[in-house]
N, C-alpha and C positions, 0 to 999 in steps of 0.2 A: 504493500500500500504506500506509494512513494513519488507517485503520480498528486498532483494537484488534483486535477481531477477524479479520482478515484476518492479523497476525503470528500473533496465534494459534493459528491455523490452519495457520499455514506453517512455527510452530515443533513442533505435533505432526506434522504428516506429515513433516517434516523426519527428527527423531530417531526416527521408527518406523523408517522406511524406512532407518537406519543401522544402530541396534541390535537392527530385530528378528529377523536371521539369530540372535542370542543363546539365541532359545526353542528351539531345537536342541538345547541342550548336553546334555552327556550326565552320569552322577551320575561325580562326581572322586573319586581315590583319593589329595587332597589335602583334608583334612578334612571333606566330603563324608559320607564313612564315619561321621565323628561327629554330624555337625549335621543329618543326614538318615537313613541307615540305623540308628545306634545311636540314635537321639534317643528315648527311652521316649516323647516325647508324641504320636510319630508312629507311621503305621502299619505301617512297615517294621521298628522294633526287636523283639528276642526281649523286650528288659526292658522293665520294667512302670515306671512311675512312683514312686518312694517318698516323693513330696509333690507339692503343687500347684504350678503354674509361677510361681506369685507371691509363694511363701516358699523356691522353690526357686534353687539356684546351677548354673550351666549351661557346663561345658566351659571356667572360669575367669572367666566372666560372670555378674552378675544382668540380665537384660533378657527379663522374661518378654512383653512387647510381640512382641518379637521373635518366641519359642518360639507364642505364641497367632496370632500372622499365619503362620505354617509350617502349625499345626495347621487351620488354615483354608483353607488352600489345597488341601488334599485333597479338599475338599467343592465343587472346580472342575472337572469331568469325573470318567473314571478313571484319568486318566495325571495322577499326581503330581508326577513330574522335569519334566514339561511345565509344569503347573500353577507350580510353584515358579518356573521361568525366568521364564514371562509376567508374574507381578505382580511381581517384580522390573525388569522392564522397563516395566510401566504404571507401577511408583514412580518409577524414574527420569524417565519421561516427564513425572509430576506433580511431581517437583522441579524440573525445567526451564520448566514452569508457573508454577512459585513462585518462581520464583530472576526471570523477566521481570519478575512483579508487584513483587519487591523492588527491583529496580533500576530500575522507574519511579518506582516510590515514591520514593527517592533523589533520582532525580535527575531526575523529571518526562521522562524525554529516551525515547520511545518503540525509535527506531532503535539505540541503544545496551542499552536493554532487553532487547531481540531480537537485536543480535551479541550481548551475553554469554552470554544465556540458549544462545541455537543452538549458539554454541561450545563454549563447557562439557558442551554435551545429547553433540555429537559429539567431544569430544576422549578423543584415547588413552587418557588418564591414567585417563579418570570407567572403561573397559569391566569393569575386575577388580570393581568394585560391582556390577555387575547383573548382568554374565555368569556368576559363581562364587555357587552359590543360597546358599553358606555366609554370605557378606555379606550378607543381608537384612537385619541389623543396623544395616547402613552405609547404605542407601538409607533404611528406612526411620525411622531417627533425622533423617535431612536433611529428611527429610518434613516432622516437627514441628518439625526447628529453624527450618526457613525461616519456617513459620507463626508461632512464638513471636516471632522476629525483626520480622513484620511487622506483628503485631500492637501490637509495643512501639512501631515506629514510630507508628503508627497512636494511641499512648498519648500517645507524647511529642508530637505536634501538636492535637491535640483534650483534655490530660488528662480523657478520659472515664475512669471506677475501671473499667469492665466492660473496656474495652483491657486493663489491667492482668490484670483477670481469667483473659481469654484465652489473655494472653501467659503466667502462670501456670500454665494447665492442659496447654499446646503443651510449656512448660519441662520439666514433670514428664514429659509422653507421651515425649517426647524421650528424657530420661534412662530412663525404663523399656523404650526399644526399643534404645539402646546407654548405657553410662556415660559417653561422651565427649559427650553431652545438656550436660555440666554446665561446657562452656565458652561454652553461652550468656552465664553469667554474666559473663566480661571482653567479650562480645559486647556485651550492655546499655551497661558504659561505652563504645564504640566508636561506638554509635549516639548516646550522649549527646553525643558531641565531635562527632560531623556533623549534628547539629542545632543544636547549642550554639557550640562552637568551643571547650568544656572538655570535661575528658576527664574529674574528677572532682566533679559537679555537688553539693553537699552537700546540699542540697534532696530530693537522691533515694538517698541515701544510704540512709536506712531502706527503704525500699519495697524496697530489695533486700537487705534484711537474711532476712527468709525466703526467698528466693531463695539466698542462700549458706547459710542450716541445711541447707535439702532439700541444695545440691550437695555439703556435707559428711557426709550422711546418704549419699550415693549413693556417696562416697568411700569410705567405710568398707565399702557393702558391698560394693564394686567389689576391694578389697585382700581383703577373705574370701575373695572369690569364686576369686582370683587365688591367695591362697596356700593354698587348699585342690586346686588344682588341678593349679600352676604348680611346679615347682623353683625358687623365684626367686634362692637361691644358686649356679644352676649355669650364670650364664653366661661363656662362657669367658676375656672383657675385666674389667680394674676399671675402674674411673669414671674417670679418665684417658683410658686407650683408647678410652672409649664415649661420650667426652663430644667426642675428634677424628670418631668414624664418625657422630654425630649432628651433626657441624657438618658433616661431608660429604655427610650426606644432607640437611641443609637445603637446600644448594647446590644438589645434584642434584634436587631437589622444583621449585626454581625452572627449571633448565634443562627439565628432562623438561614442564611448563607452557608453554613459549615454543617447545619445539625437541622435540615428543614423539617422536621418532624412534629406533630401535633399543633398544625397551621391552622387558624383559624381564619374564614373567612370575613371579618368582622373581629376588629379589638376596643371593646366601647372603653371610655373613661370612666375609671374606678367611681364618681357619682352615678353613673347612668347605672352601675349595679350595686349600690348600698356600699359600697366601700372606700375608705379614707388613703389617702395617699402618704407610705409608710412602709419599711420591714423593705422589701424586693424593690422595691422604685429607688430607694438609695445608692443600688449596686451601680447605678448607671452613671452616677457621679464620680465612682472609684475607676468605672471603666474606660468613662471619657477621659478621665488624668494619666491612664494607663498611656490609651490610644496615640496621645498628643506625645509623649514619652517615646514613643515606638516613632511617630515623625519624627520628633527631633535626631532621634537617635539614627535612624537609619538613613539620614538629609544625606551624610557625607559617608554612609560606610554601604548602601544596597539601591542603586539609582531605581533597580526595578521594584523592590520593597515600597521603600518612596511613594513612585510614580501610582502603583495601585494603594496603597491606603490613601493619597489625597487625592483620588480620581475619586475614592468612597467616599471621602469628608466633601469634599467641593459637589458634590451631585445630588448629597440625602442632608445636608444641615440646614437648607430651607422648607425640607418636609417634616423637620421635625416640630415644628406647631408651635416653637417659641414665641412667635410674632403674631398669634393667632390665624395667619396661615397658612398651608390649605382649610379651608373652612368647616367643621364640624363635629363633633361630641365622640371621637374616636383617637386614640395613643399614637397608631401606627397602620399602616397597609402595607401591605407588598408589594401594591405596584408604584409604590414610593423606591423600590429598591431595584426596579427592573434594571435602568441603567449602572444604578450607583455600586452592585454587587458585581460585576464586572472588575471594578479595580479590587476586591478581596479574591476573586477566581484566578485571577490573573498571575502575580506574584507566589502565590499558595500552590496552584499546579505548575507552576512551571520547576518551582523549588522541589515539589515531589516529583516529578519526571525523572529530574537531575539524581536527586536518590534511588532513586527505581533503577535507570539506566545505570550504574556504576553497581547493581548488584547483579541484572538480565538485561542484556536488549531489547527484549518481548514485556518486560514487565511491563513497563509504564502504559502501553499500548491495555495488557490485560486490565488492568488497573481501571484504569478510564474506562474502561465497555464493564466491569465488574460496577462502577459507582454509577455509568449510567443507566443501566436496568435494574440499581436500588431506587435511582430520582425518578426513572420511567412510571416504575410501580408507584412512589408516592404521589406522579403527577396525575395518576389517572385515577387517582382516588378523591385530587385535590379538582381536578376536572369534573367529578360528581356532582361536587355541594353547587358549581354553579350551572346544572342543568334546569333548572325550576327554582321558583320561587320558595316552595318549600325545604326543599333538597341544600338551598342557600339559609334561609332562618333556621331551621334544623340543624343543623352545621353547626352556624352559631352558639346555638340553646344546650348543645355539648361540651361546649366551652366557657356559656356563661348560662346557668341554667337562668338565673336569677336577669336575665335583662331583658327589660319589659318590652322596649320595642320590638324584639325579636320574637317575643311570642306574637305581639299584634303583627307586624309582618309574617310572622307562619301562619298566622289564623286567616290573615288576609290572602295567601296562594292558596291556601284550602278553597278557601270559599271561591276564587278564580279558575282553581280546576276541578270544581264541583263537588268537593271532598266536604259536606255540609256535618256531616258527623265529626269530622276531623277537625271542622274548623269548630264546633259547637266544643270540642272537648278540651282545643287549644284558647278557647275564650275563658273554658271554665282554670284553664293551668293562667291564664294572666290574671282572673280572679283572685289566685293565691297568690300571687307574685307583687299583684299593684292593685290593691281591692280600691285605689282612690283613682282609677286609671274614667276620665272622662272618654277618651277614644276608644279603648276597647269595650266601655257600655254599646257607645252611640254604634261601632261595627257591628257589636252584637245585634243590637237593633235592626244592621240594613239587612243581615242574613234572617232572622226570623220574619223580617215582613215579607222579604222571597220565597220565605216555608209558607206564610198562609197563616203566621200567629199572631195576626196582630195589636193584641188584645198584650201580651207579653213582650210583643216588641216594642210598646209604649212605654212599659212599666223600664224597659233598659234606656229607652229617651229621656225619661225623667230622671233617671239615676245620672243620665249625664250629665244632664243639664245641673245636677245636684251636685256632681262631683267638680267638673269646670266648666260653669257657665262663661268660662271668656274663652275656651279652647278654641283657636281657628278649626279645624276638625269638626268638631261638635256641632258649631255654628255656621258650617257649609252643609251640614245633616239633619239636624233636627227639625229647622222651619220645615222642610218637606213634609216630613210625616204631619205637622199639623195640617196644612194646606192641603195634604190627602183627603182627611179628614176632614174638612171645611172648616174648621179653626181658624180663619185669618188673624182675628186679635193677636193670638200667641203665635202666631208664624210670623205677622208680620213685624211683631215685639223684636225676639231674638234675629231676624235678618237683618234690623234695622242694626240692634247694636253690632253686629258681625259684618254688617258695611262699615259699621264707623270705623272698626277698630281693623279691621284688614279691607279698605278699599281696594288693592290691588286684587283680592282674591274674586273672579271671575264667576266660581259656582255660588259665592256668598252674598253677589251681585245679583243674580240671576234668580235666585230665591227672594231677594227683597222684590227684584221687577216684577215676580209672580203675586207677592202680596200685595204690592202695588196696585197689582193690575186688580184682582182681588178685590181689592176696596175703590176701586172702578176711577185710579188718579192713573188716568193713562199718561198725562204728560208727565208724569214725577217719573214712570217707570222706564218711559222714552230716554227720558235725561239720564236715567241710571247706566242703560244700556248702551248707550250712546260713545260711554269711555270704552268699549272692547268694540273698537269699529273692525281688527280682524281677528276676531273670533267668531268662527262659524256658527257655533248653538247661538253663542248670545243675538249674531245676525237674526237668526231664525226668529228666534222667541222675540224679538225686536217686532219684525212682521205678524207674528202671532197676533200680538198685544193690539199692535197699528189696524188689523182686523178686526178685532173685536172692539176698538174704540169705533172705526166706521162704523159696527155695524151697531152698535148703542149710540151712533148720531142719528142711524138715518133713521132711528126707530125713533126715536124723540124727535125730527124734521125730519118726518117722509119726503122725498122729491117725487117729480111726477114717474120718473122712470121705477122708484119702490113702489107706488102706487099700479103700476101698469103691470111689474113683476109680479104682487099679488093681483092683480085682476084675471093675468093669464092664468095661473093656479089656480084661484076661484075657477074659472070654465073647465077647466081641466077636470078639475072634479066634481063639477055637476051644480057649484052653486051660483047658479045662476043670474040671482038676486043680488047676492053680493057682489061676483063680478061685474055688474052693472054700475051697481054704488062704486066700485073703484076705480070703474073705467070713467066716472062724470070725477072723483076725487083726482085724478090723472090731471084730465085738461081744466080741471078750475086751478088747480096748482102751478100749471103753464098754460094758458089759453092759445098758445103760439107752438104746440108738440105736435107735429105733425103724424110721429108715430103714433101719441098717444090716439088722432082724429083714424088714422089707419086700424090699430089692433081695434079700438071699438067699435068702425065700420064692419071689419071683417068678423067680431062678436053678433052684431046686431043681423049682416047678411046669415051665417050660419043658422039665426033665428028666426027666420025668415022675414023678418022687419025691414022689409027693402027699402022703404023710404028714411028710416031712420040711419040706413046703413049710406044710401045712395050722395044724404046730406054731410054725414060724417066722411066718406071719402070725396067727395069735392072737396071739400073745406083743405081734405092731405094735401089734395094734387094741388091746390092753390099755393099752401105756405111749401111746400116741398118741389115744384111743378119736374126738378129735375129726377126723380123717381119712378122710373120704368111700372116698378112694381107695382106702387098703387092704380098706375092707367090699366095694367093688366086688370086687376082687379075689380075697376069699375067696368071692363070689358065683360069679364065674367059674372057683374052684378045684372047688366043692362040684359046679358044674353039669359039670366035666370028668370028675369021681366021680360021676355020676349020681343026685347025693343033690338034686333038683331041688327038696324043701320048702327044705333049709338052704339054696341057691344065693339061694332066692325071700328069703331071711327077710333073707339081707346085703346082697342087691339093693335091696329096701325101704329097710332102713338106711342105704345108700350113698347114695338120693336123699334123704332128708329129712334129711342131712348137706351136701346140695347139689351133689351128682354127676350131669348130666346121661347119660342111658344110652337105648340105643337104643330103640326104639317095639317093638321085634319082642320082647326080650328084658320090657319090661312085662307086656307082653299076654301073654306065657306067664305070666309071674305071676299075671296075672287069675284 
């Protein structure tokens, strides 16, 4: 095996054949929801787009690279959840293409190319990037970071300016498919020091001066993006506390790299599961002082040591949540370490190779195919939890039995894959978990009113409401069931306060416009709906509303055309009388309706009332005289009166008005 070719080949069918069970997965009810079914640029959202993806901000991101490779993946078959899995799995596969090319590049050493690459392709850690389609972001920003990376290499040994070029255009691709693109930039000096043996080469100092404009341009819109989207005041730790749970998850980034075993997919903060920050979360402070010891220490004595412990510290110390972000109520993820565990693979196997090799030729080679059919095994187990919703909170709830959100999201894939007993008995496990849990009443709730109880699915709306009456959740659900129930007062009560307090939220909108409507203030509920001009339901329910205000005007100021609409009705069903009385309410409403003097003409001819009929279609053909049809008409009155010249003379009329009329009734004309 000594051929390039020949690894490369054995590094693609390698990682197919680990992660391709991944194309499976199914759409998660772990942000999924957002970055796929809500996504306006997709074909799944009700909402429409309110700008292009390259001036637009995206679920606390600008990475419209990102949003444009999603949009493109539709246009792979007609199964798009399919489509989305597979080319996150062909990126992955093309970063472990790239990641080989980078580490010959290095280090010239083909068999070391090929364990990192293969390892990294199959470890635990890389599955939550390609498995979970909401990561597209993360695969494929590694895409172009790799590329940038080796094309810089590729600068720094030949200074051709087009290297530079390249690595320029990878830099920006990068950052436009994730904002963490823009730690290429301490990458550059990293690569400077493993070619050099300095780490800040002054020579090259300018050349990456537009390289840090762009990364501070991407910073800024990275932080809009974030505080437009994000609460970044509401995480529950200060910078103290978060500055111990990010020296613990450094720690843990490094173990979960070397020891990937019993991964969880979800690591919430020790509050989201009753627990105080203490005892374990310490270690992480001894191990950061460790870590930085191990830099210092090996600056001037192992370039290649070095180069991969701060290719890990430069990649993963703005995921570690110090600065509140990346945004939300969890320690650590793994796809915070996809790239950044590359610099711990790198140095680690290549130093075991080197031992391997000076005791067998063959070892290192066994070695490698021995650890990657233990990572294979854990990856396809790690590949499970994210087939399903459940399959994903279940995972979790193994790992923290005790965290509530995880039961509500297992309860909620229950009830999404029809599993109504499962999800009935995962409401009763968050019962015991969060008996104060407003959202898991009110979920309770929407699944018993689908069983048909809804006498008991009330009794769990009132617990909510009992439990948190301010819960966004609660108050996107509750006004419904009253408004089912024709309760306006109390729908319209809680929708009202669940607009105030989350205007932005769309279904909490949409509840108040119903009660709105409800209490018959069509224009309040216009005004409400008005703010989601592209959202589709709210469009809809917009026109709903705009219906039934016309149609409680016309009823309160009939015009003559509602008057003439029940007149027809009336004949139609035989009341005669009445339709008379609406055909005279028709034209005292417009004296000037030509149709209304036609349909009662042709009312009164059908009754054989010819003179009443004969006066009511003169008067059409007068205010109307350009209407074929009524001359026919009076044709056909004159000929039922036996006055066969006048029938002939409106007949006449009727066609050179443009009324086609039959051959038989001509030819008596003749």
């Amino acid at each position: 095996m000594k051929s390039s070719t020949t690894w490369i080949f054995a590094l693609i069918l390698a990682t197919l054949a680990v992660t391709f069970p991944a194309v499976n997965g199914e759409l998660l009810n772990y942000d999924d929801e957002r970055y796929i079914t809500a996504n306006p640029y997709l074909e799944f959202a009700d909402e429409r787009p309110e700008e292009g993806m390259f001036t637009a901000y995206f679920d606390g991101h600008y990475h419209p690279l990102t949003l444009l490779s999603l949009r493109f993946d539709e246009s792979i078959g007609s199964d798009s959840i399919y489509a989305h899995h597979l080319v996150n799995i062909l990126l992955h596969t093309g970063n472990a293409l790239l990641l080989f090319w980078l580490v010959r590049l290095l280090l010239k050493d083909e068999l070391t190319a090929f364990a990192v690459a293969l390892l990294w392709a199959v470890h635990p850690v890389a599955v939550e990037s390609y498995a979970w389609m909401t990561e597209r972001k993360n695969v494929l920003y590694t895409l172009f970071f790799l590329l940038s990376a080796i094309q810089y290499i590729k600068y720094l040994r030949d200074s051709d300016v087009k290297r530079l070029g390249y690595t320029a255009v990878f830099f920006l691709l990068s950052c436009l498919a994730k904002g963490q693109g823009i730690l290429l930039l301490p990458v550059y000096f990293i690569l400077d020091y493993f070619e050099t043996g300095k780490l800040f080469v002054k020579s090259r100092w300018m050349e990456k001066a537009g390289f840090a404009a762009a990364a501070l341009v991407f910073v800024w819109l990275g932080r809009n993006a974030q505080s437009e989207a994000w609460d970044l005041g509401n995480n529950p730790y200060e910078f103290g506390e978060r500055f111990i749970l990010g020296c613990y998850a450094f720690v843990m980034y490094i173990v979960h790299t070397f020891i990937p075993i019993g991964l969880s997919p979800y690591h919430p903060y020790p509050s989201e599961i009753g627990s105080e920050i203490g005892g374990i979360y310490y270690i992480g402070l001894v191990g950061v002082l460790v870590y930085l010891g191990l830099l210092y220490w090996t600056f001037k004595r192992s370039k290649l040591w070095f180069f991969g412990l701060a290719w890990f510290a430069v990649n993963i110390v703005l995921m570690l949540k110090i600065l509140e972000v990346p945004f939300g109520n969890y320690v650590m993820a793994d796809r915070y370490a996809y790239i950044a565990m590359i610099g711990l693979l790198l140095p680690a196997i290549h130093t075991g190779i080197a031992f391997l090799k000076a005791k067998n030729a063959k070892a290192p080679l066994y070695a490698t195919v021995a650890i990657a059919l233990v990572f294979g095994w854990l990856t396809r187990s790690q590949i499970s939890y994210w087939e399903s919703s459940m399959a994903l909170w279940g995972g979790v709830l193994e790992h923290y039995p005790n965290y509530t959100n995880a039961a509500n999201m297992y309860a909620l894939g229950a009830v999404a894959a029809g599993e109504n007993q499962e999800a009935l008995e995962a409401f009763d496990r968050m019962e015991q978990i969060a008996p104060e849990s407003g959202e898991g009443a009110i979920n309770r709730a929407v699944l018993l009113e689908q069983l048909s109880q809804p006498e008991e699915a009330m009794t769990w709306v009132r617990k909510a409401m009992e439990r948190e009456p301010e819960s966004e959740v609660v108050l996107s659900k509750a006004p419904l069931f009253y408004l089912r129930r024709g309760k306006l007062e109390e729908a319209f009560n809680q929708a009202k306060k669940g607009h105030e307090l989350y205007p932005n939220n769309v279904e909490i909108a949409m509840a108040y416009a119903r009660a709105l409507g409800g209490k018959e203030n069509f224009s309040e509920a216009l005004a409400v709906l008005q703010a989601y001009p592209n959202d589709e339901m709210a469009v809809s329910l917009a026109r709903q509303i705009q219906q039934v205000a016309n149609q409680k005007q016309s009823a309160q100021n009939p015009t003559s055309d509602d008057f003439m609409q029940q007149a027809i009705n009336a004949a139609r069903g035989g009341n005669y009388v009445q339709a008379e009385r609406l055909f005279n309410l028709a034209i005292e409403s417009n004296p000037n309706d030509a149709a209304a003097y036609a349909n009662r003409g042709s009312f009164f001819a059908q009754r054989g009332q010819y003179a009443k009929a004969e006066q009511d279609l003169l008067k059409s053909a007068e205010l109307n005289s350009a209407n074929g049809n009524v001359f026919a008409m009076l044709g056909t009155l004159y000929a039922d009166m036996n006055q066969d010249e006048k029938s002939c003379q409106y007949y006449l009329q009727a066609v050179a008005k443009g009324v086609n009329l039959s051959p038989d009734i001509l030819n008596k004309c003749k």
